[in-house]
C-alpha positions in Angstrom: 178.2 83.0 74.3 179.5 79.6 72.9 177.7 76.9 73.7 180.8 75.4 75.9 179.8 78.2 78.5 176.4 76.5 79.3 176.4 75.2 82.8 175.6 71.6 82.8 172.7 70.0 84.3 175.4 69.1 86.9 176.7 72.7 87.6 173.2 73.5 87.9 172.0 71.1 90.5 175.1 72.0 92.5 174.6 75.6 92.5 171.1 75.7 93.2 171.7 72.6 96.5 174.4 75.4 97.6 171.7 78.4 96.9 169.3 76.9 98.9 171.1 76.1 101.8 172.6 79.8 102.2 169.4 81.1 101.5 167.6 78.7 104.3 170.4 79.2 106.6 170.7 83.3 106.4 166.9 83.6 105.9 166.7 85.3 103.0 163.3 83.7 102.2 160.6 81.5 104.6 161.8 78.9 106.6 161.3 75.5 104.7 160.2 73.0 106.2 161.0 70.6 103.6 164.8 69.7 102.4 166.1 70.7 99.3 165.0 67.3 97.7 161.7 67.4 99.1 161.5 71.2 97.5 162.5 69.8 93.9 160.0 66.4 94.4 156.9 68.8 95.3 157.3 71.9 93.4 158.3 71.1 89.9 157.4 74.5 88.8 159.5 76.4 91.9 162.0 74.0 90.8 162.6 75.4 87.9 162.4 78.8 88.2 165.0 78.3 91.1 167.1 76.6 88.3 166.7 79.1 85.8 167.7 82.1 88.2 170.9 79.4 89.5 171.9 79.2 85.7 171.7 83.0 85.0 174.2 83.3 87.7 176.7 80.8 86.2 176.1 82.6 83.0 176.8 86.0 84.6 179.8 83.8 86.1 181.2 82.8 83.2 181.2 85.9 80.8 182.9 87.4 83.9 185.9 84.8 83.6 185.9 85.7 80.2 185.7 89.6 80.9 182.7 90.7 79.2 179.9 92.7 81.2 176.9 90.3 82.2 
């Protein structure tokens, strides 16, 4: 995939803020006691292996738009 396909920084804030919020509200994982924000300040390394999974998704995403298997 071309380089153009990468989700931004950006994308990837936005998708994980959205993530996070489903996935507090529908309680697909412990309640949090702490806001997205707070998550992200505290827990560098949660943060970014909830970024990492947020950008596979776009990248699944976008080779979908582009009709290729993920």
């Amino acid at each position: 995939m071309n380089e153009a396909a990468r989700p931004t920084d950006a994308e990837i804030d936005a998708a994980a803020r959205v993530l996070f919020a489903e996935g507090s509200f529908h309680h697909w994982w412990p309640t949090f006691k702490k806001s997205y924000d707070e998550f992200v300040a505290t827990d560098q390394i949660g943060k970014e292996e909830f970024d990492g999974i947020v950008e596979r998704i776009l990248f699944a995403a976008a080779k979908a738009r582009l009709g290729r298997p993920p």
